[in-house]
C-alpha positions as CSV (number, residue, x, y, z in Angstrom):
1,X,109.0,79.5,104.0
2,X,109.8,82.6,105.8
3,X,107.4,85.4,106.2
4,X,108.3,88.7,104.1
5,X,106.8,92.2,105.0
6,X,107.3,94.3,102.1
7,X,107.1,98.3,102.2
8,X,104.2,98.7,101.1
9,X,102.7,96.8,103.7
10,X,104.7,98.5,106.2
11,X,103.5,101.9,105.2
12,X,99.5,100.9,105.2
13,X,100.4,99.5,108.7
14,X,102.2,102.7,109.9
15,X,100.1,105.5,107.7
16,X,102.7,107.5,105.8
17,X,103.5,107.9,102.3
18,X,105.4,105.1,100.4
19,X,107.2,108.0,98.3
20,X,108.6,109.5,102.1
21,X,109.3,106.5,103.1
22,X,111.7,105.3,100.3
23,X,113.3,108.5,100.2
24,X,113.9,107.9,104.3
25,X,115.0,104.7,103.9
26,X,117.5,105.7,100.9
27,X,118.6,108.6,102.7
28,X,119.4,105.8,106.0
29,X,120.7,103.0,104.1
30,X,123.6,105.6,103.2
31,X,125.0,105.7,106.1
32,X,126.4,102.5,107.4
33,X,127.7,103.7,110.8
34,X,124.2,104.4,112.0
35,X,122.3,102.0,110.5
36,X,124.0,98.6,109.1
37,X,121.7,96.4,108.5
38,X,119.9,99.1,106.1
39,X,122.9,99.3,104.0
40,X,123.4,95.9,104.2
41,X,120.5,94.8,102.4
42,X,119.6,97.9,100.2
43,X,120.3,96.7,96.9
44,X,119.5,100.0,93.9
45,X,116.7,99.4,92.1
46,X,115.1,96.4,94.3
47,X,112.1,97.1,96.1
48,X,112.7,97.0,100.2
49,X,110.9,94.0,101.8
50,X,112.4,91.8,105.1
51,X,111.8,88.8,106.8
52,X,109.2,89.4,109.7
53,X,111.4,90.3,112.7
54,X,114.5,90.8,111.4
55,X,117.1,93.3,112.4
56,X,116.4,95.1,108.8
57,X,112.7,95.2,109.4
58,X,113.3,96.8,113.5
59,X,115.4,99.8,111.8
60,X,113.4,100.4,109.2
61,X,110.2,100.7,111.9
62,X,112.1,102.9,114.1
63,X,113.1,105.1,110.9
64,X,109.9,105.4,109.6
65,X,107.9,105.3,112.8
């Protein structure tokens, strides 16, 4: 079984705000051109979580780091 790091976890690990981060993350996943694998998986509704290591998880640490 894979290993999944969800957001919360990501903010406790990085120290911001899960209700920033969302909204960054929304805000990111809307533009497809600079960030693809973000729009990719961003499904409305579903909480954000990604496999440890994954492309998804890399853009959303260098967007909310």
């Amino acid at each position: 079984m894979s290993d999944i790091i969800t957001l919360k976890q990501l903010c406790a690990e990085l120290k911001i705000d899960s209700r920033e981060a969302r909204e960054r993350l929304r805000t990111a996943a809307h533009d497809p051109k600079k960030h693809p694998e973000l729009a990719k998986l961003h499904k409305p509704r579903a909480p954000w979580s990604w496999v440890k290591g994954s492309a998804g998880e890399k853009e959303a640490r260098s967007i909310l780091g």
